[in-house]
Residue frames as qw, qx, qy, qz and C-alpha x, y, z in Angstrom:
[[0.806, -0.494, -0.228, 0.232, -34.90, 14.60, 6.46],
 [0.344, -0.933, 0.096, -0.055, -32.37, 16.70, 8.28],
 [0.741, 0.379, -0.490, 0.259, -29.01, 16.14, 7.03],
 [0.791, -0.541, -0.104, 0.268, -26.78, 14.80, 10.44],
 [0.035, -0.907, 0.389, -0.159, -23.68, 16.99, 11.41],
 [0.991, 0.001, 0.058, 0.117, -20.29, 14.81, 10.95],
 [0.138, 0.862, -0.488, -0.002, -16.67, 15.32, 11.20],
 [0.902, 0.291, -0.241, 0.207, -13.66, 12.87, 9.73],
 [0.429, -0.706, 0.562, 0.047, -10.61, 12.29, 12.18],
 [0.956, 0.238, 0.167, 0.038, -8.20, 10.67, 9.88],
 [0.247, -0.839, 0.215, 0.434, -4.49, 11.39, 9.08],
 [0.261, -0.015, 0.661, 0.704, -3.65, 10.12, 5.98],
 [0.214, 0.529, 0.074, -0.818, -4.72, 12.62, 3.93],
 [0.448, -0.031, -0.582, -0.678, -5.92, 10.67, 0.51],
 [0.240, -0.367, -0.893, -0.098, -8.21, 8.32, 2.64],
 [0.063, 0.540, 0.347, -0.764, -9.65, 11.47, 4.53],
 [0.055, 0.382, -0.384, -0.839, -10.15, 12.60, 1.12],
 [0.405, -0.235, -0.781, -0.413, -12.14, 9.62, -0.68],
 [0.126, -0.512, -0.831, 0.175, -14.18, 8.96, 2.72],
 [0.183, 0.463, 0.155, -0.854, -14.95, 12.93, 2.52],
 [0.180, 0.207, -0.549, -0.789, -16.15, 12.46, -1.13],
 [0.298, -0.338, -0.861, -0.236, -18.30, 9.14, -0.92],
 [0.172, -0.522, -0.571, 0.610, -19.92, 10.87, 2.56],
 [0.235, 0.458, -0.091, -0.852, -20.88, 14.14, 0.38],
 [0.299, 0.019, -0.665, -0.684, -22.35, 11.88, -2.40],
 [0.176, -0.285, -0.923, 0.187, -24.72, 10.60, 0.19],
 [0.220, -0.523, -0.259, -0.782, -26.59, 13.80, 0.71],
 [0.665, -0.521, -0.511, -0.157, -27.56, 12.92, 3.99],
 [0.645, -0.556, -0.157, 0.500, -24.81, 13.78, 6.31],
 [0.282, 0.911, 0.011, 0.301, -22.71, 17.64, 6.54],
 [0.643, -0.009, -0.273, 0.715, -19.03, 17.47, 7.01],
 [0.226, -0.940, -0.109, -0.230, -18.46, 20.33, 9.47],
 [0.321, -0.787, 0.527, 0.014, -14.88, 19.64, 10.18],
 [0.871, 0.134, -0.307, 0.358, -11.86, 16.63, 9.42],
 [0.284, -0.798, 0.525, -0.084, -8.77, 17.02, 11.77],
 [0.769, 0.484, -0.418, -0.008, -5.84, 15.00, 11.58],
 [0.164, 0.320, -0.718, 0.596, -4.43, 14.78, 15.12],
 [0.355, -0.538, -0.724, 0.246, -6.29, 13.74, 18.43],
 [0.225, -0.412, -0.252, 0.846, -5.65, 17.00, 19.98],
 [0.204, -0.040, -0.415, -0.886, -7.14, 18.69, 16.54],
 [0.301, -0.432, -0.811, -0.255, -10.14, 16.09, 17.00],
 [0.374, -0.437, -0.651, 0.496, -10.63, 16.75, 20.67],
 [0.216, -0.326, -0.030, 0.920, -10.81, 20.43, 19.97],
 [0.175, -0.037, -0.575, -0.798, -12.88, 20.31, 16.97],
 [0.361, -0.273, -0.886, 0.099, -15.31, 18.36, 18.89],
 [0.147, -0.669, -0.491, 0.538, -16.22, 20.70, 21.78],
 [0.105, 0.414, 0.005, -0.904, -16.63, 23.66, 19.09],
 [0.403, -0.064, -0.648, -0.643, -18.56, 22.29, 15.92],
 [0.403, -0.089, 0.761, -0.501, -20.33, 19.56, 18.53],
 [0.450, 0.189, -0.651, -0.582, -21.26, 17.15, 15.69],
 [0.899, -0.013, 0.025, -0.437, -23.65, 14.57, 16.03],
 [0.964, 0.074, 0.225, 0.118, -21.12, 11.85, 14.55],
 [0.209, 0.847, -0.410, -0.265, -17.96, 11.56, 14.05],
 [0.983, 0.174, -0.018, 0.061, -16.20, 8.75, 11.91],
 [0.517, -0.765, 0.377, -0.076, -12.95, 7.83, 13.93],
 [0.722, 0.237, -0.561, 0.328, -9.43, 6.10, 13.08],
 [0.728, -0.649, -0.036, 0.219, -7.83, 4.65, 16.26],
 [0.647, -0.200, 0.064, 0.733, -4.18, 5.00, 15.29],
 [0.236, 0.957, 0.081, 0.149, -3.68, 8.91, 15.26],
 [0.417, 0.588, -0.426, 0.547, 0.20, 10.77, 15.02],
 [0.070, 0.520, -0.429, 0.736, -0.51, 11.81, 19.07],
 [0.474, -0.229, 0.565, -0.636, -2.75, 9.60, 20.54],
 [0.094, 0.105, 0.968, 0.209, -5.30, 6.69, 19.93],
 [0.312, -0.452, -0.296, -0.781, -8.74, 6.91, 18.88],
 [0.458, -0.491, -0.611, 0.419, -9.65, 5.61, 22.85],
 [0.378, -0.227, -0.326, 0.836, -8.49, 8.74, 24.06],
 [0.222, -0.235, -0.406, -0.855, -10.22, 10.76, 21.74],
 [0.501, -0.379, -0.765, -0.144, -13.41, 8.75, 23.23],
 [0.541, -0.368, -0.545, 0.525, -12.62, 9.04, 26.80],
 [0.212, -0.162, -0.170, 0.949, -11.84, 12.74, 26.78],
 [0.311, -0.270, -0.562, -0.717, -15.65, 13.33, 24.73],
 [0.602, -0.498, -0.623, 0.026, -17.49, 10.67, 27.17],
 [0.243, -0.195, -0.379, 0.871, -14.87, 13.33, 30.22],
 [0.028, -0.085, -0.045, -0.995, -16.79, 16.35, 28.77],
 [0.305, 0.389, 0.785, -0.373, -20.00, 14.85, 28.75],
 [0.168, 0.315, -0.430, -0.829, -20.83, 15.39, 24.96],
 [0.731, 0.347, 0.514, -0.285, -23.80, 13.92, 23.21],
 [0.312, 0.704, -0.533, -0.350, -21.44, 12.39, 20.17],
 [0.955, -0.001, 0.291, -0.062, -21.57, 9.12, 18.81],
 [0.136, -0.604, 0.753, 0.223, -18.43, 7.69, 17.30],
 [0.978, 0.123, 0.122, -0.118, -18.03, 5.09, 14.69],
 [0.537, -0.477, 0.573, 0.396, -14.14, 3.52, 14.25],
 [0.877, 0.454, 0.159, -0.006, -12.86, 2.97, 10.75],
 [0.359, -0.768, 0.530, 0.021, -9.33, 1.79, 11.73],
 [0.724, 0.242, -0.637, -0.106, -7.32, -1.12, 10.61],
 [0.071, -0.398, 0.789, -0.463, -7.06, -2.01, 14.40],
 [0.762, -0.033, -0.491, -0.420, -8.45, -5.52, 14.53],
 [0.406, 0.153, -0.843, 0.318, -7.54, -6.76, 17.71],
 [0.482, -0.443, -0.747, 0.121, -9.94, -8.00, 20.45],
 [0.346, -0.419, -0.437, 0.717, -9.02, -5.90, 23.29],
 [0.229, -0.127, 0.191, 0.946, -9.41, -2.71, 21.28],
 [0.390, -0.298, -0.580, -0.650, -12.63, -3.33, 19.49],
 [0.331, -0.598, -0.667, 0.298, -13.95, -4.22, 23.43],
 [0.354, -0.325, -0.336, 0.810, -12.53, -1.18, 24.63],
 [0.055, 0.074, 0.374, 0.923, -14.13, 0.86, 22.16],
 [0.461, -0.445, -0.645, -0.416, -17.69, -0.55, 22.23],
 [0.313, -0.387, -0.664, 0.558, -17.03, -0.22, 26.08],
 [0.097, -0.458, -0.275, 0.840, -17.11, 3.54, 25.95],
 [0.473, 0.550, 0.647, -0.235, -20.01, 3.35, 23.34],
 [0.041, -0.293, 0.693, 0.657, -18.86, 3.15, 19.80],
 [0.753, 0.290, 0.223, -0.546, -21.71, 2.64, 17.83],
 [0.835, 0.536, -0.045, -0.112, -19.85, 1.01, 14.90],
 [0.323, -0.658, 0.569, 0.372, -16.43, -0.46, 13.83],
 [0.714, 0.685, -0.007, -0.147, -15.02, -0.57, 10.71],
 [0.596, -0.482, 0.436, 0.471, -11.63, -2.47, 9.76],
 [0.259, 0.781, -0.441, -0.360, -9.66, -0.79, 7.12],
 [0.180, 0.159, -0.306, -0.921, -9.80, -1.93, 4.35],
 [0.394, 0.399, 0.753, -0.343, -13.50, -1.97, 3.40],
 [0.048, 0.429, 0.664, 0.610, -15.88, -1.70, 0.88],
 [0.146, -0.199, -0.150, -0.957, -18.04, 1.70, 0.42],
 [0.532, -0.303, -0.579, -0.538, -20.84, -0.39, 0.96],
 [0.545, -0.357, -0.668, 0.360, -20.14, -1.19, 4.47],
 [0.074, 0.113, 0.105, -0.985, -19.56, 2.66, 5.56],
 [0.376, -0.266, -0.553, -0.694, -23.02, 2.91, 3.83],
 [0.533, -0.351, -0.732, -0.237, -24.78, 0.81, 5.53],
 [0.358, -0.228, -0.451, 0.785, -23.07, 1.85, 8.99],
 [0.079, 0.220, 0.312, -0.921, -24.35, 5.28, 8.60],
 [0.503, -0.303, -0.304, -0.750, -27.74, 4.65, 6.90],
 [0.589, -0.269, -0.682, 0.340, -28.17, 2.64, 10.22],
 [0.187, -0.420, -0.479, 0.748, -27.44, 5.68, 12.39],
 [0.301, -0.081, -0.102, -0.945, -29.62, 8.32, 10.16],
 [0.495, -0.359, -0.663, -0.433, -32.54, 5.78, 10.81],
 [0.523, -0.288, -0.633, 0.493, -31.72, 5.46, 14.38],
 [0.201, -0.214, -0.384, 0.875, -31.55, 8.97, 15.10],
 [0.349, -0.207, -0.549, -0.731, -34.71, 9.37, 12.79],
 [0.538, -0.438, -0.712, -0.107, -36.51, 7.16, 15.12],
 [0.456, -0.417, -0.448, 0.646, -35.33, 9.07, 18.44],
 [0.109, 0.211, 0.410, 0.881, -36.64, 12.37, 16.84],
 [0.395, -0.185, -0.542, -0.718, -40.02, 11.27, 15.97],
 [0.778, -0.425, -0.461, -0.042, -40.81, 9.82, 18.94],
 [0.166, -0.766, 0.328, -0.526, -40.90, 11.31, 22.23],
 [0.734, -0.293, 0.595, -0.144, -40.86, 7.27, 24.44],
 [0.329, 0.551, -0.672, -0.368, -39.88, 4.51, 22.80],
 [0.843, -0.251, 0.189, -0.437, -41.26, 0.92, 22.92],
 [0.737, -0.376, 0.551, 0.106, -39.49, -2.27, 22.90],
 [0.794, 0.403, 0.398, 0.221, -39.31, -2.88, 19.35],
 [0.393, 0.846, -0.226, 0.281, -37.30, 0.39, 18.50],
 [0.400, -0.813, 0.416, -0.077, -35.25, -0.34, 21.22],
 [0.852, -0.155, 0.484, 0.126, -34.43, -3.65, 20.22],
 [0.729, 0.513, 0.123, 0.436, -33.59, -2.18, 16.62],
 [0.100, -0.939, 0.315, -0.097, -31.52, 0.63, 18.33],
 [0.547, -0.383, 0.713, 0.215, -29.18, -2.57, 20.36],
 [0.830, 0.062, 0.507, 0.223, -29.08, -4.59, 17.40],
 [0.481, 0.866, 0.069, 0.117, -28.31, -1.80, 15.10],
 [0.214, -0.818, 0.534, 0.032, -24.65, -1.07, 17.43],
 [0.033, -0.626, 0.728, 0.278, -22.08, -2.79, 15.47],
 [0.724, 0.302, 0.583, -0.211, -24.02, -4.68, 13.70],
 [0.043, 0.531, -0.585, -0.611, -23.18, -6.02, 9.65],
 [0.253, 0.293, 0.918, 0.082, -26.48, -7.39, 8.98],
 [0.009, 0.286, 0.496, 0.820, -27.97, -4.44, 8.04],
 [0.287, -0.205, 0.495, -0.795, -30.10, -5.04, 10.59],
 [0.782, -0.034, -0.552, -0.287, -31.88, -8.33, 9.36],
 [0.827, -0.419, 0.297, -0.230, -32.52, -10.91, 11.52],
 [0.272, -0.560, 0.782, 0.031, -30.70, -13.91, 12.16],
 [0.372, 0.312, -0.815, -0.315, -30.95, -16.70, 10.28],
 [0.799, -0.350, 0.076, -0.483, -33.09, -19.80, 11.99],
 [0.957, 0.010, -0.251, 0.145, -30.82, -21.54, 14.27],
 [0.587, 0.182, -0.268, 0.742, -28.46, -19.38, 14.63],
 [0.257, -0.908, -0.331, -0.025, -28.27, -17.31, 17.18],
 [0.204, 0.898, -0.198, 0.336, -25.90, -13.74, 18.65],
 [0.784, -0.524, 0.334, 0.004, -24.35, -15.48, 21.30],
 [0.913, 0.128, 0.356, 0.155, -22.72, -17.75, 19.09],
 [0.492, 0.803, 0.208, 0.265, -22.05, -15.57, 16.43],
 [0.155, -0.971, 0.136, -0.122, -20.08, -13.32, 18.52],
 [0.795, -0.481, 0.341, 0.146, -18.29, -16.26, 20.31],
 [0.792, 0.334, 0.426, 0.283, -17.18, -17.41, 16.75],
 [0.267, 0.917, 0.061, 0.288, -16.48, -13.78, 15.51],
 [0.157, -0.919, 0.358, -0.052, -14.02, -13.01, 18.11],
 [0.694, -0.342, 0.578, 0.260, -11.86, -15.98, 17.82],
 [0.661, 0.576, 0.313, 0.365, -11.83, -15.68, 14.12],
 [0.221, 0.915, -0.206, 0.268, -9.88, -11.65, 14.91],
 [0.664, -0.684, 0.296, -0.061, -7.65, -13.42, 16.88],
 [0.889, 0.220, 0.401, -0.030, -6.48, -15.16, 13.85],
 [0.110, 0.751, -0.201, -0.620, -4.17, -14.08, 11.46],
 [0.049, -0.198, 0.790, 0.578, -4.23, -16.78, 9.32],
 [0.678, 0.060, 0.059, -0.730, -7.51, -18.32, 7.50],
 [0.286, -0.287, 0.877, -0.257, -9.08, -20.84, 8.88],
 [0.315, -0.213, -0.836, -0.394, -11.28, -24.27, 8.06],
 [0.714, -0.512, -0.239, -0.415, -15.07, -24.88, 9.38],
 [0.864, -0.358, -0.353, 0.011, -12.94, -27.68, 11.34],
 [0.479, 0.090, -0.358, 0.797, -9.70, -25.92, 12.77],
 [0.176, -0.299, 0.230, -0.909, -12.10, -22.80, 13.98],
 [0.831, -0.303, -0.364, -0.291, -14.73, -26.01, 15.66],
 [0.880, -0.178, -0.409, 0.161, -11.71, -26.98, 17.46],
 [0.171, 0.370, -0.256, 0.876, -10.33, -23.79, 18.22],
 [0.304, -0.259, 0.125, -0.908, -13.59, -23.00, 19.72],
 [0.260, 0.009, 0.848, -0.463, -15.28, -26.02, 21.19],
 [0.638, 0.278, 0.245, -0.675, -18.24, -26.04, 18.96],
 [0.745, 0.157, 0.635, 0.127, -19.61, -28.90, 16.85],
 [0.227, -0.054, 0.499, 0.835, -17.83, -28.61, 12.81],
 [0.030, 0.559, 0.488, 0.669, -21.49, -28.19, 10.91],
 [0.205, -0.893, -0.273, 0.293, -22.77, -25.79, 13.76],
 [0.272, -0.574, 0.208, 0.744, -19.40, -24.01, 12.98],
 [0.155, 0.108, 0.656, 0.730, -19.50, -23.88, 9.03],
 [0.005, -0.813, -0.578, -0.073, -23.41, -22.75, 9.34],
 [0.022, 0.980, 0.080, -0.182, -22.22, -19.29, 10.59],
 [0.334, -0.323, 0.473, 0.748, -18.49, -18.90, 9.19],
 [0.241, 0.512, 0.621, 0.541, -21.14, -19.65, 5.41],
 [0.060, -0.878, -0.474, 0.032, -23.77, -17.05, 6.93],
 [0.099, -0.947, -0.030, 0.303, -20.90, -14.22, 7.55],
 [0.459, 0.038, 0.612, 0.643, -19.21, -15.07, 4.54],
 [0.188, 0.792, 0.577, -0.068, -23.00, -13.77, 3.40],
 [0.136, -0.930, -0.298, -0.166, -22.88, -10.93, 4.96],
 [0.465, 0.702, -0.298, 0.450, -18.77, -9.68, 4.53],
 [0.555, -0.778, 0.216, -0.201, -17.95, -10.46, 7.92],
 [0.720, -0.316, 0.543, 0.295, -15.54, -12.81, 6.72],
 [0.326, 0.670, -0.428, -0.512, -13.79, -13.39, 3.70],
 [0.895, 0.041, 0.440, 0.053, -13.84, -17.31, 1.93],
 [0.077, 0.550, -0.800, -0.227, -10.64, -18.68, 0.34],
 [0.966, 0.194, -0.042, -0.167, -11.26, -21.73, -1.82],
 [0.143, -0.632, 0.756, 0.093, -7.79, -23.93, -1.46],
 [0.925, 0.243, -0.195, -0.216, -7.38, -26.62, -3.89],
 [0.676, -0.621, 0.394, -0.043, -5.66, -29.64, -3.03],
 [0.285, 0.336, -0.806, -0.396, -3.81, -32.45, -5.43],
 [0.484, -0.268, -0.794, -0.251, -6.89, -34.68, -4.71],
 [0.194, -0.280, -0.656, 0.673, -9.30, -34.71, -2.60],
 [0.105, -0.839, -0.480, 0.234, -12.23, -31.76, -1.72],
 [0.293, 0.625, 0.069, 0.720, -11.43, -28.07, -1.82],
 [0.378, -0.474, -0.498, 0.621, -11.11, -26.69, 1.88],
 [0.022, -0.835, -0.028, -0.549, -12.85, -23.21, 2.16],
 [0.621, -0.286, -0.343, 0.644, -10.99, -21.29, 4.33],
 [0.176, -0.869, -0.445, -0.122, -12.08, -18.09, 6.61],
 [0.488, 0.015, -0.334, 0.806, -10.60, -14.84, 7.26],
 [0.048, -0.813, -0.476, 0.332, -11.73, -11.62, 8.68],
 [0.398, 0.817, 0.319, 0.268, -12.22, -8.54, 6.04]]
């Protein structure tokens, strides 16, 4: 397969460094640039014209938005995945608005990045090989955009609606929470809630604190990664 064209926008210079290394041990993708400023990005962008480029939001001169915006101005065919420690709501909308394929909050395991971009080499594998698409690649194309299931289905019962609802009030958080404080935060019934807080425990969308008491249960308690 055709290795994908990819440039790192990052400004601290060891984490540019390790995500350049683990990306080259993948064989699959070919750094073709890093910059370290917006302006550098923005620039690097309209001359290399990379397929992907893996995006921090907080840069020295701008945000990664802008970066976005000024791509999406030029009319570039460039996808964009975030891997930022910005975790707030608004931001992660704003991104996905102007069609982020992925976000990543800092800090993460290797394995997530992974997964992120063996996601888009299938994706763009499929859009290749195939001159129409039918509903079923389309539906794994949407469910593949910020997605941290790998692309598995959902569980039975549970469904994306939810999931989301439950996800964004959990980054709104900053502390971690029980099944029953994020049930009442959010209007839903406690074992409906604790079914998906367990399920994206699963699947690293959360983290689970065990909290012993002096008698009593153990309270797990949820944060985001």
């Amino acid at each position: 397969m055709e290795s994908i064209s990819l440039i790192i926008v990052e400004d601290d210079a060891m984490v540019l460094e390790v995500n350049r290394q683990f990306i080259d041990s993948l064989n699959t993708f070919k750094i073709i640039g890093t910059a370290k400023t917006g302006l550098e990005a923005e620039k690097l962008i309209v001359e290399k014209n990379p397929q992907l480029v893996l995006l921090d939001f907080y840069l020295p001169d701008m945000n990664g938005l802008d970066v976005i915006q000024e791509v999406r101005r030029n009319k570039q065919d460039t996808d964009f995945i975030l891997v930022t420690a910005a975790k707030d709501v608004e931001t992660i909308q704003q991104v996905f608005r102007y069609g982020a394929i992925d976000y990543i909050i800092k800090p993460f395991r290797f394995d997530r990045l992974k997964a992120a971009l063996e996601r888009y080499q299938q994706m763009m594998y499929r859009v290749k090989i195939n001159d129409e698409l039918d509903q079923k690649d389309v539906d794994h194309w949407a469910a593949s955009i910020g997605s941290k299931s790998n692309g598995k289905d959902l569980p039975k019962g549970l469904n994306e609606v939810t999931l989301k609802q439950i996800m964004q009030y959990m980054m709104k958080m900053k502390d971690a929470l029980s099944a029953e404080e994020v049930a009442k935060g959010t209007g839903l019934a406690r074992v409906t809630v604790r079914r998906y807080l367990e399920y994206m425990e699963k699947t690293k969308r959360l983290k689970l604190d065990i909290q012993y008491g002096s008698v009593g249960r153990p309270i797990n308690r949820y944060s985001v990664m």
